[in-house]
N, C-alpha and C positions, 0 to 999 in steps of 0.2 A: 486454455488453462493447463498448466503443468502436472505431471503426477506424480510430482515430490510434494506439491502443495499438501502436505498432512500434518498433523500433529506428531511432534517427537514421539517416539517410541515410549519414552519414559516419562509421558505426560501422559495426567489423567484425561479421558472422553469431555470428563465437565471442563478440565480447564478452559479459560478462553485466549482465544489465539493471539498471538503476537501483534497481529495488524487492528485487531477490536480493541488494544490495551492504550492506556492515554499515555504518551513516553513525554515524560520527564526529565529533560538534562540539566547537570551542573555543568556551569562553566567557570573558572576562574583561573589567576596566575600561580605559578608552579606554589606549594605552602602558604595557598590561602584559607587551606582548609577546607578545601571541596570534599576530599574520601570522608571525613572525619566528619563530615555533616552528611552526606550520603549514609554513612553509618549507625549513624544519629537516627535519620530518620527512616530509616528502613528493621533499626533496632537488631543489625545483623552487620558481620564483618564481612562485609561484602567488598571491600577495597581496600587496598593496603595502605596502611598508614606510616608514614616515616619521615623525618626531620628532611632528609636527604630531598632538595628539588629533583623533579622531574620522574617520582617512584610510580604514577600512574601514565603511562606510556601507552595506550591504547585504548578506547574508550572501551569498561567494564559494564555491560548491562545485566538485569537482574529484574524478573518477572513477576509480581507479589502484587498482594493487594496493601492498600491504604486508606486507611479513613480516613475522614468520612466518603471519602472519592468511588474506591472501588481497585477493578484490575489496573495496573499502572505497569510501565517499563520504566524502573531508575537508570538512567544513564549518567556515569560518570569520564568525565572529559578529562584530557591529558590538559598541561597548563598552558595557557595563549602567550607565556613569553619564554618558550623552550625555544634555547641556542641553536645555534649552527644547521648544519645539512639534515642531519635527524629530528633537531627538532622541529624544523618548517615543515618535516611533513608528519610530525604528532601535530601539529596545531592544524595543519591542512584538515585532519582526520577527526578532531574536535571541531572545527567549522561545515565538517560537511552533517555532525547532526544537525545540525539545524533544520535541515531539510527533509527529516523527520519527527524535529520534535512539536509539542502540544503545548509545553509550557515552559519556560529558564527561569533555572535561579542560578544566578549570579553570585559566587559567594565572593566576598571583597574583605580581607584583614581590614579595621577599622585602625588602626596604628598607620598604616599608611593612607596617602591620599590616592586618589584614581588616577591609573596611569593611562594612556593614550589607548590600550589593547582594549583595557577595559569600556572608555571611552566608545569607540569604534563599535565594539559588539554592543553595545545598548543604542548606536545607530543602526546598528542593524536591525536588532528589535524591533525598534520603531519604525522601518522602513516597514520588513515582513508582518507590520501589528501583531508579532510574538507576543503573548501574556507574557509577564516575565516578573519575575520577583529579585531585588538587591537583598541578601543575606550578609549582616556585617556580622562579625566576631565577638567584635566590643563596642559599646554604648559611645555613639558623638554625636556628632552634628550631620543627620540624616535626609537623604534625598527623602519625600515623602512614598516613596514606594517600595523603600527600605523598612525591613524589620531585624531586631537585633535579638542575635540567635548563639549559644553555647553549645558548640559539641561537647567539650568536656562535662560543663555541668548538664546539660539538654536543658538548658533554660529557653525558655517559648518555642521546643521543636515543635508542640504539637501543634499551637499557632501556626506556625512555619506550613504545618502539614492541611491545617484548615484554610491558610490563605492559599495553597498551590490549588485545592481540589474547589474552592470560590473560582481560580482563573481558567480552570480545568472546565466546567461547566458551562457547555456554550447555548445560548440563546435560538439559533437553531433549531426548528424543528428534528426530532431523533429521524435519521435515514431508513428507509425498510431497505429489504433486498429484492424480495416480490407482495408479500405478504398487504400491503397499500394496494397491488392490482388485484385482488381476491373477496370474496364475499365469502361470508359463513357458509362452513357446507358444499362447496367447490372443490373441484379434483382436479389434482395437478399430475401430469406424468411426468417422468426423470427416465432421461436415457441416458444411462449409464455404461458405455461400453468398458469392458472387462479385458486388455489387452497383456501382453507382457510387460509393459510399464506399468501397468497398474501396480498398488498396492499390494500385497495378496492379504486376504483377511480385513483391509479399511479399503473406507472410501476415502477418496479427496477432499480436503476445507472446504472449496466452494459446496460441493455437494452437502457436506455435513451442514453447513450454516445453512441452505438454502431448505432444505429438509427442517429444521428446526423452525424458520419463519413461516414456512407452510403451518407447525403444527402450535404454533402461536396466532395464525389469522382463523384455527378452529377451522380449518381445513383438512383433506387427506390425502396423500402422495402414494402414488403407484409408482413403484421403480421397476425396471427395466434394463435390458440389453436392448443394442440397435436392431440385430436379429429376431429379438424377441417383439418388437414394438409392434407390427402390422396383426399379429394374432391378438396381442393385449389389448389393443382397441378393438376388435371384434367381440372378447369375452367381455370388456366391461359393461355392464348394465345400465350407466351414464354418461352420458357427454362432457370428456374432459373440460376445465376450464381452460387450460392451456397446457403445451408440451415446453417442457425446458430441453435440451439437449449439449451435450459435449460438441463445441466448435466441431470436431474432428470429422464431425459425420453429418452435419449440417447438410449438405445436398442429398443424404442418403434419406434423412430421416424427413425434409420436406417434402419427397416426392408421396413419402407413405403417411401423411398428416394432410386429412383434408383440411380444404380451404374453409371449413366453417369454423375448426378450429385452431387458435392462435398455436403461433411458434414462437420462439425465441431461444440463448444459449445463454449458459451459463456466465460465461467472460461478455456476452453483452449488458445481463444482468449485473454484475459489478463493473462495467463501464459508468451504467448511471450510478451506484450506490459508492463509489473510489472515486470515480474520474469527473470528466465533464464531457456527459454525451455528445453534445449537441459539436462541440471541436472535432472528439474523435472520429464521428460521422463525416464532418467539414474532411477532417483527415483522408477517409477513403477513397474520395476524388481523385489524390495523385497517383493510384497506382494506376490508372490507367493512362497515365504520360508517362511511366517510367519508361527510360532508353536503355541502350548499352553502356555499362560504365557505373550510370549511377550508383551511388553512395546506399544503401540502405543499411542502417541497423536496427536487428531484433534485439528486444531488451527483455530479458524475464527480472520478476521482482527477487525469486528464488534462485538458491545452487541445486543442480539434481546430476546426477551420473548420466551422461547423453547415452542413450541407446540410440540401434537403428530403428528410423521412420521416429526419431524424435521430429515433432510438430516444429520446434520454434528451428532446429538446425536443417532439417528434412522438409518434410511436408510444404511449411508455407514458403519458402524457395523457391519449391517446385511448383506450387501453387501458382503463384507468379509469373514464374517463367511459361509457363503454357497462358496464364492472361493476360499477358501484356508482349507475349512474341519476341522477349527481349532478354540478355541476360548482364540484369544491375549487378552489381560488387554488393558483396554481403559481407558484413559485419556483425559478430553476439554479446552481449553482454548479459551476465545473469549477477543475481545477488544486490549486493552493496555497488557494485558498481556500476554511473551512470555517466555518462558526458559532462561537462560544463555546458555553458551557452556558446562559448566560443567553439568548442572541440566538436558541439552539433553544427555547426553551420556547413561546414563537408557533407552531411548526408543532404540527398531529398526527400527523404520519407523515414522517419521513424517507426519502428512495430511494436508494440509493449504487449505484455499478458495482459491478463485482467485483473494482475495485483493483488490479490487474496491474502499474500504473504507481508504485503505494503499496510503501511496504516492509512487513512485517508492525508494525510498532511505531505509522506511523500510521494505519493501516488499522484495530489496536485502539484507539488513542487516538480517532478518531473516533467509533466503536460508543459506549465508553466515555462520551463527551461528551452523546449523546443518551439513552443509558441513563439516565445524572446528571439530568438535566432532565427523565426521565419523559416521554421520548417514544419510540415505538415504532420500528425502525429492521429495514430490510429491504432487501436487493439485489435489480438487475435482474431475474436469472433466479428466483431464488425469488419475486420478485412479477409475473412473466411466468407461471410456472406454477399459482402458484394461483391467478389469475386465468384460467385456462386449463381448470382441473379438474385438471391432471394434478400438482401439487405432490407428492402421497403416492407415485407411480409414479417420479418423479422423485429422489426421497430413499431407494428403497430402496436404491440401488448404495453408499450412502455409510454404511450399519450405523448410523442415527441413533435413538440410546435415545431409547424415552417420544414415538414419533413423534404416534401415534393422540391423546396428550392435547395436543400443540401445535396437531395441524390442526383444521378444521371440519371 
């Protein structure tokens, strides 16, 4: 888990994070009216408005609540039939939310008929089972998943707004992060190391959310330094229920957590709560085939300023290269940027965070991507541990079927 993963400087403690929020995009062709319904329905000029095609050039997103829904990320898209060399890659750049988003609407001018662009992305919809909403401008003859919407006059935006947060609401059990593995009155430790990447004055997302679902399960959290941890189980008066710890020190802090009580880390904790455990795990197998040469890339979800004995450029490298006696070609990418399906098929082993900063939509669309390409895909902390020994001790707290035939 990265130590940029935190909330803006200029965001409140209560806000909820970026990756919790349901993201929302508009998609349509250049003056169909996407800003001007984004505007609509966010009740704020959050996108420029102008006769001129092609005045939204990059997707603008925007953090707010919306009833009846809740926290939401408005994302507005450049237009799907922007010209020439610049425009292929505004449309490129509008196509890759998708890969984030929760819901589309589609805003379509009713004065014209549906063009091919339009066409195509509501294949795509329906491929990826996108919720999606058609928003026409003006009253015709209507696909039935069409509702007809006025920016200028806000005629049925809040409809507009009650039908997004109807496709918004999934059926789904809601996910815990640990808080499911917890009884009332259970104590959880958190080792927290405090290094020169850290924050100074906060903690990191995972930490904060994970903290917060402890004290949601009417549980209580002892936090900690890795230094600190072997005395703090001495003082406590009760048997923890379990230790959570930072990937970083995962062999440190296994050796001083006895065996009666559970272990596990943070980034494997949001493995299952982002990801799809049960892959990532499948995932860790290859590092121990890795050769000379091989293809690896680290992916973080976030941007942060690398330091030295950064984890994802440092550390797990190194990690590597002493477990597997080999030294693979290594590739980073962090942020918004992630491979195609084609552009992963060069690697053999993909390394992701634990995505904190990701919302679950592209946290799966990523897995997804590398799965498609037949390449194996594993997070920090599940390839800190098995690289460690302790992977099988590390997985029992999280009830993981068919564990014995994924690991070595």
């Amino acid at each position: 888990m990265t130590t940029n993963a935190i909330l803006d400087s200029n965001s409140s403690l209560n806000a909820t994070p970026s990756g919790e929020r349901t993201h929302i995009a508009f998609f349509g062709l250049r003056n169909a009216g996407k800003s001007s319904l984004v505007n609509a329905v966010t009740g704020q000029d959050l996108a420029v408005v102008s006769e001129i095609k092609g005045t939204t050039t990059d997707p603008v997103k925007k953090a707010m609540e919306l009833l009846p829904l809740g926290p939401v990320l408005i994302i507005d898209t450049p237009g799907l039939d922007d010209e020439g060399a610049l425009g292929e890659l505004r449309v490129k750049r509008a196509l890759n939310v998708l890969a984030n988003c929760d819901v589309a609407v589609l805003v379509h001018d009713a004065n014209n008929n549906f063009t091919q662009a339009e066409e195509d992305l509501i294949k795509i919809f329906d491929e990826r089972k996108l919720p999606y909403i058609i928003a026409n401008n003006k009253i015709d003859l209507l696909p039935p998943t069409s509702i007809n919407v006025s920016a200028l006059t806000g005629e049925n935006i809040n409809l507009l707004k009650e039908k997004i947060a109807a496709l918004a609401k999934k059926d789904t059990p809601e996910k815990k992060l640990i808080s499911d593995l917890l009884n009332p009155g259970d104590v959880v430790v958190l080792v927290v190391p405090v290094d020169k990447a850290a924050p100074k004055g906060r903690l990191i997302l995972p930490q904060q959310q994970t903290i917060r679902d402890i004290l949601d399960a009417h549980c209580s959290a002892f936090i900690c330094q890795d230094n600190e941890l072997e005395n703090a189980l001495k003082k406590l008066n009760v048997r923890p229920k379990i230790v959570v710890t930072d990937s970083q020190v995962f062999e440190k802090v296994n050796k001083i957590v006895p065996e009666n009580i559970l272990l596990t880390s943070f980034s494997i904790l949001f493995a299952r709560y982002k990801g799809n455990l049960e892959i990532l795990v499948k995932g860790a197998e290859k590092l121990a085939n890795l050769k000379d040469g091989d293809k690896v890339l680290i992916s973080e979800g976030c941007t942060h300023h690398r330091q030295c004995g950064d984890i994802g450029t440092e550390k797990i490298p190194a990690w590597i290269k002493i477990f597997t006696k080999a030294k693979p070609d290594f590739s980073f990418t962090s942020g918004g940027e992630f491979p195609s399906e084609e552009e992963l098929k060069k690697f053999s082993l993909v390394i992701h965070c634990g995505g904190c900063m990701l919302n679950e939509q592209e946290m799966q669309s990523r897995i997804k991507r590398a799965v498609n390409a037949g390449v194996p895909v594993v997070n920090y902390g599940i390839a800190i541990a098995h690289m460690h020994g302790i992977l099988k001790r590390s997985l029992e707290p999280l009830k993981l079927k068919n564990t014995e035939v994924m690991l070595l």
